[in-house]
C-alpha positions in Angstrom: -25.8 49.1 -0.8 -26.5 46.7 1.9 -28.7 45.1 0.3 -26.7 44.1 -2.5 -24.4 42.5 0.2 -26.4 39.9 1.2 -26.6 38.0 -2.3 -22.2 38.4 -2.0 -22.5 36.7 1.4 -24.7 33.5 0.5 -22.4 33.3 -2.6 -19.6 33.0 -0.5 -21.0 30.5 1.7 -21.9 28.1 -1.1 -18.8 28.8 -2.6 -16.8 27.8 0.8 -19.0 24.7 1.0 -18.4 23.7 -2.3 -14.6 23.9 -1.6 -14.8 22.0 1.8 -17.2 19.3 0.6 -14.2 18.8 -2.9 -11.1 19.0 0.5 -13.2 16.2 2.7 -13.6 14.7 -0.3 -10.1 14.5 -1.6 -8.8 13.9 1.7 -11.1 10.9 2.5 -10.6 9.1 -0.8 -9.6 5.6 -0.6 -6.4 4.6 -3.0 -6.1 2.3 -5.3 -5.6 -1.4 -3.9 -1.4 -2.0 -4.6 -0.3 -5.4 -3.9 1.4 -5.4 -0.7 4.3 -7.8 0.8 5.2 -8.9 4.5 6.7 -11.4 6.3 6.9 -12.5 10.5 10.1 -14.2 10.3 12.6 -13.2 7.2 15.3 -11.9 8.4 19.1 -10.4 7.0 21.1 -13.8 6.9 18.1 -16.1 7.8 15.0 -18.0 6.7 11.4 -17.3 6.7 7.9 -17.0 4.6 6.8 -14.5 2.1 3.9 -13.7 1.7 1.7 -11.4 -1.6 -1.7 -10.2 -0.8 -3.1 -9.8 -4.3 -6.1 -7.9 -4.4 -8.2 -8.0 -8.3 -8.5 -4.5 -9.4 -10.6 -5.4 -12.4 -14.1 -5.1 -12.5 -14.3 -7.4 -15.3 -11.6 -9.7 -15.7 -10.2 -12.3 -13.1 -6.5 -12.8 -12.2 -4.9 -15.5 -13.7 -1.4 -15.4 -13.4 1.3 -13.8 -11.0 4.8 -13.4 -12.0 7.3 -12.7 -9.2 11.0 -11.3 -10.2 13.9 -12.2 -7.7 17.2 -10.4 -8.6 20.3 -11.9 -9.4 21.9 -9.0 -7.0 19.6 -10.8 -4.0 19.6 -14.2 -4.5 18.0 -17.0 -2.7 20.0 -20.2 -2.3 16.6 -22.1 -1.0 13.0 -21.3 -2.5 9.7 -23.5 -2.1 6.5 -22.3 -2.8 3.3 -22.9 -0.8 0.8 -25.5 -2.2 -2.7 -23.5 -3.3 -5.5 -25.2 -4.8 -6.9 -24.1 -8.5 -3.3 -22.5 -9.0 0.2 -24.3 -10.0 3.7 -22.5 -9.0 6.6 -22.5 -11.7 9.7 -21.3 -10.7 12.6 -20.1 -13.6 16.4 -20.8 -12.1 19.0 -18.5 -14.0 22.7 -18.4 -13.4 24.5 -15.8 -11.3 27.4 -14.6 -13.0 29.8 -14.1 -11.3 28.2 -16.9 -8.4 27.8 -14.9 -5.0 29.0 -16.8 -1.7 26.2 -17.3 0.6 26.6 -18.1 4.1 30.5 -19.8 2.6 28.2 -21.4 -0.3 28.9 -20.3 -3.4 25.9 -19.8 -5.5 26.0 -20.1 -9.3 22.3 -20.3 -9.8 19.3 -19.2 -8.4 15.4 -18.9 -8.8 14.7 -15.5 -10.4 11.0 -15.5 -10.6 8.1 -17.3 -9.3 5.2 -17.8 -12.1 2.1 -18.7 -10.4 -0.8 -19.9 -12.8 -4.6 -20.2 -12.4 -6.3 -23.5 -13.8 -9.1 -23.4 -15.5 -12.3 -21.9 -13.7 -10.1 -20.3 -11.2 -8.4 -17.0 -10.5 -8.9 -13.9 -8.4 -12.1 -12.4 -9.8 -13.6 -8.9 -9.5 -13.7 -7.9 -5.7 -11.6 -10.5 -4.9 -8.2 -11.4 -3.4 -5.7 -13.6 -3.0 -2.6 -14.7 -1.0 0.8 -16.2 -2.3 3.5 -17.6 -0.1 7.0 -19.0 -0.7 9.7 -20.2 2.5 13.1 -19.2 1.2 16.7 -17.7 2.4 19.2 -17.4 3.5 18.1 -13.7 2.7 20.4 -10.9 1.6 22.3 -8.5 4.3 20.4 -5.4 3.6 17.0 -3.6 5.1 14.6 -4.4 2.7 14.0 -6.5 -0.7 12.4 -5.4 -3.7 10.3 -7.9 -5.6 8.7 -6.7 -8.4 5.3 -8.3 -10.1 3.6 -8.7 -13.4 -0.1 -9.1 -12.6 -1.7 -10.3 -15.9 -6.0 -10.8 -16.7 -7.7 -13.3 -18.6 -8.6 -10.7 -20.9 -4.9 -10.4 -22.0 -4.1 -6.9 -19.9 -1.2 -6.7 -17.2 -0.5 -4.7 -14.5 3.0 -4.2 -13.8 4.4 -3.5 -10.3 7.8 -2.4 -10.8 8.5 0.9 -10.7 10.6 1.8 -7.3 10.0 4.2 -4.3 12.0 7.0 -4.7 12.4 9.1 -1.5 9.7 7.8 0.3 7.9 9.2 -2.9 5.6 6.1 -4.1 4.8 5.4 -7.6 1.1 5.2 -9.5 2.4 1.0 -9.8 5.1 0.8 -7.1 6.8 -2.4 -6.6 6.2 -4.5 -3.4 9.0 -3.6 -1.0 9.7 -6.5 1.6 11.1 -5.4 5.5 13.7 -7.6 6.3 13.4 -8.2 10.1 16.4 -6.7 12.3 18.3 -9.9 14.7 18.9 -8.7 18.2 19.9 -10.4 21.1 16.7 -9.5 23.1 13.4 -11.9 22.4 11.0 -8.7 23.2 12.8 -6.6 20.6 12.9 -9.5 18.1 9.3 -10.3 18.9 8.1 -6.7 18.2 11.0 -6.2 15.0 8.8 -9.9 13.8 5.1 -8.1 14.8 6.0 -4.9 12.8 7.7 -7.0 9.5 4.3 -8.9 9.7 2.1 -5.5 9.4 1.2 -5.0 13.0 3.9 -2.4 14.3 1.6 -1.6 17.2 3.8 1.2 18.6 4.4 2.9 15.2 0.9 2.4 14.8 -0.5 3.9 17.1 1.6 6.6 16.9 0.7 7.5 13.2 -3.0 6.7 13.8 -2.9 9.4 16.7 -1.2 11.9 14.7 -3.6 11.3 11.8 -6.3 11.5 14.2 -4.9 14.8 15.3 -4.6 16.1 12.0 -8.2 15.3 10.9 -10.1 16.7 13.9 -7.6 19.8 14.0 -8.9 20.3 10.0 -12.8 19.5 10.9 -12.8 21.7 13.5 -11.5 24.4 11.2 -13.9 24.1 8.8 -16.9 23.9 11.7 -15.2 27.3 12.7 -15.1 28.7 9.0 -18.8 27.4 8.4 -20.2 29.0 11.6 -18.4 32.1 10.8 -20.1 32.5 7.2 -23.4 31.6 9.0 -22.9 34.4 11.6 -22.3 37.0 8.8 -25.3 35.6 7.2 -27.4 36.4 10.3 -26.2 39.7 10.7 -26.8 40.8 7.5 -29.7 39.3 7.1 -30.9 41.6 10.7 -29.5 44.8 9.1 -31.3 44.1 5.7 -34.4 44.0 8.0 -33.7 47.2 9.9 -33.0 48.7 6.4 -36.6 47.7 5.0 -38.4 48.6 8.3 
């Protein structure tokens, strides 16, 4: 009987590694490259710079065109886009019906995307990225701005980056989402509000970066724990097997 055992035991070992190597590697698996959003400076009411990093997700075909919706719920009364070489920025003006008032201006038209275009020989190629900017405002009294994007290749596909983020649930192709920087009265607030709309929250930062650090030794040291365990029983059964036979 124990001998039978210890052929159960080295099955269950390579069957627990098996499943921690698949968790590690689940768990440490890097996601797919989205195209993100930020800004230093846009604020609720004010002005400021946009700015797309675009990364090429292709591992054949080059980016050669970006198309950038703006709603007609958000407008933009002022929108100029930054110069880039090899690439030339079209932007569509549409009328808002009924005009919004913005800032006592009443708006009755309004850019409502931004189409940039790669000339010949240029475009994002595979492993590559780029970055698009556009200055713009006064910006729309709310917390955040959606902006969704048509990425489309040289070999004819798109990628589409519309679809929204649904309780904090995010989408296989989510739509950029732009955090509008908060106005206060104090420069160190509005400094750090400016740092974390640009991508470097330091505070929050840290904070998740500690708690994921937290979680990801708390789980490896588990699975040391589990692994000596199994190795323990190993050894033991492998001394009583002895005794057994001697």
């Amino acid at each position: 009987m124990e001998l039978a055992v210890l052929p159960r035991a080295t099955r269950m070992l390579t069957v627990s590694l098996a499943a921690i190597t698949a968790a590690l590697t689940v768990g440490g698996g890097v996601a797919s490259a989205h195209i993100g959003v930020s800004s230093a400076d846009a604020a609720p009411g004010g002005f400021g710079e946009v700015t797309f990093r675009v990364p090429n997700e292709s591992d054949t075909a080059s980016t050669t065109t970006l198309r950038v919706q703006i709603s007609r719920d958000t407008p933009l009364a002022s929108l100029r886009t930054k110069p880039i070489p090899g690439w030339t920025a079209t932007l569509t003006r549409s009328s808002i019906d009924p005009p919004v008032d913005v800032h006592g201006t009443e708006v009755s038209e309004a850019v409502t995307e931004i189409t940039w275009t790669a000339e010949p020989g240029a475009g994002i190629g595979p492993g590559q990225y780029q970055t698009f900017s556009f200055s713009g405002g006064p910006f729309p009294d709310v917390e955040e701005l959606t902006l969704p994007i048509i990425q489309i290749y040289d070999d004819g596909s798109e990628s589409a980056w519309i679809e929204p983020t649904i309780d904090g649930q995010e989408p296989e192709d989510p739509a950029p989402v732009l955090a509008l920087v908060a106005e206060t009265g104090s420069d160190d607030t509005s400094d750090n509000a400016t740092e974390a709309a640009a991508g470097g929250d330091t505070a929050a930062g840290t904070a998740d970066s500690g708690t994921s650090g937290l979680t990801v030794t708390a789980f490896v040291l588990s699975i040391a724990g589990l692994v000596a365990g199994l190795a323990g029983l190993m050894l033991g059964l492998s001394a009583r097997r002895r005794n057994a036979t001697a």
